[in-house]
C-alpha positions as a Python dict, from the first residue, in 0.01 Angstrom:
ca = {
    (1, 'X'): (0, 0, 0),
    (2, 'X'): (-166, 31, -337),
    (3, 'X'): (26, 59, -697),
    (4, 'X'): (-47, 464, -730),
    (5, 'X'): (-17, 555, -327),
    (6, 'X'): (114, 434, -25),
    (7, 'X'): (238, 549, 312),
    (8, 'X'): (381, 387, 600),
    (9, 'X'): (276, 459, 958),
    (10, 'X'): (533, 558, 1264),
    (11, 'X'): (427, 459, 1574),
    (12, 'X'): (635, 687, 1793),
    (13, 'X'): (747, 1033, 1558),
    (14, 'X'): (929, 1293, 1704),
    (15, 'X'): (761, 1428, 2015),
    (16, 'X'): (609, 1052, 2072),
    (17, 'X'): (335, 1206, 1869),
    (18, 'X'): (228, 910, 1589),
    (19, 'X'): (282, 1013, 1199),
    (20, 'X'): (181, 930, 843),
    (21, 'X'): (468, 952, 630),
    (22, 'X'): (403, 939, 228),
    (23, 'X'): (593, 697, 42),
    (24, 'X'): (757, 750, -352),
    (25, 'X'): (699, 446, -578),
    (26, 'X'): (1063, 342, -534),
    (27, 'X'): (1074, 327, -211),
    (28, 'X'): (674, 119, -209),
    (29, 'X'): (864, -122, -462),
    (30, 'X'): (1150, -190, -289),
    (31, 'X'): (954, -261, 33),
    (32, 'X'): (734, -526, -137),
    (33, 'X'): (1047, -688, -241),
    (34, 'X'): (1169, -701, 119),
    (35, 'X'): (821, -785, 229),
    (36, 'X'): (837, -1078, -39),
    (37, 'X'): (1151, -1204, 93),
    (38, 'X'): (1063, -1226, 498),
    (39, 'X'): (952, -1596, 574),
    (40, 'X'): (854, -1483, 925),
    (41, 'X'): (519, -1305, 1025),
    (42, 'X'): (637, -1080, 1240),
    (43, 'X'): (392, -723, 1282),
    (44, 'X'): (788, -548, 1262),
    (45, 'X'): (874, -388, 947),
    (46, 'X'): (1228, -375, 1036),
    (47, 'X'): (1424, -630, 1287),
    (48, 'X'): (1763, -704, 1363),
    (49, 'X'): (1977, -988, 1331),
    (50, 'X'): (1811, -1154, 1667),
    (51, 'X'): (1447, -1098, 1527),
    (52, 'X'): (1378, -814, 1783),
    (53, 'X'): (1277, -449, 1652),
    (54, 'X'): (1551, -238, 1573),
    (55, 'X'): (1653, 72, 1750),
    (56, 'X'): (1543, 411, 1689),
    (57, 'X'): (1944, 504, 1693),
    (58, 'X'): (2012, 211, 1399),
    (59, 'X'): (1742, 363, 1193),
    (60, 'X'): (1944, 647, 1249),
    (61, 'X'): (2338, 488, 1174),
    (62, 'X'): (2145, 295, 888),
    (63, 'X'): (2010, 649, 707),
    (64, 'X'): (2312, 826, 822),
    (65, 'X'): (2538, 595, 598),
    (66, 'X'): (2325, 711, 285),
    (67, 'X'): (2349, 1050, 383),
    (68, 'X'): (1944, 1090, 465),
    (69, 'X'): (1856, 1288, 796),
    (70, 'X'): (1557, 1098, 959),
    (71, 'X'): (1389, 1430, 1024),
}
């Protein structure tokens, strides 16, 4: 991620197919806050309570609860 652009890489998109998704400057900031804060060095942006990778389905509960549709 650099100051002016930055984008975040999905593994597995819709269709298993792998995408590049652009990120705003808000949402770059607030990720190098929660990148700050991490004192593990795990290669998983997001992880659950038991340091395992989340669920595509709590991705979706998680977005759901802001009212954003993860398509």
């Amino acid at each position: 991620m650099e100051e002016r652009s930055g984008s975040i890489r999905v593994r597995k998109g819709k269709g298993n197919v792998p995408r590049t998704v652009p990120l705003p400057i808000e949402a770059r900031l607030e990720l190098r806050q929660y990148l700050a804060s991490r004192t593990d060095d795990h290669p998983v942006l997001f992880l659950s309570n038991y340091r395992s990778r989340i669920s595509s389905r709590a991705v979706q509960r998680i977005l759901e609860k802001f009212g954003v549709h993860p398509h």
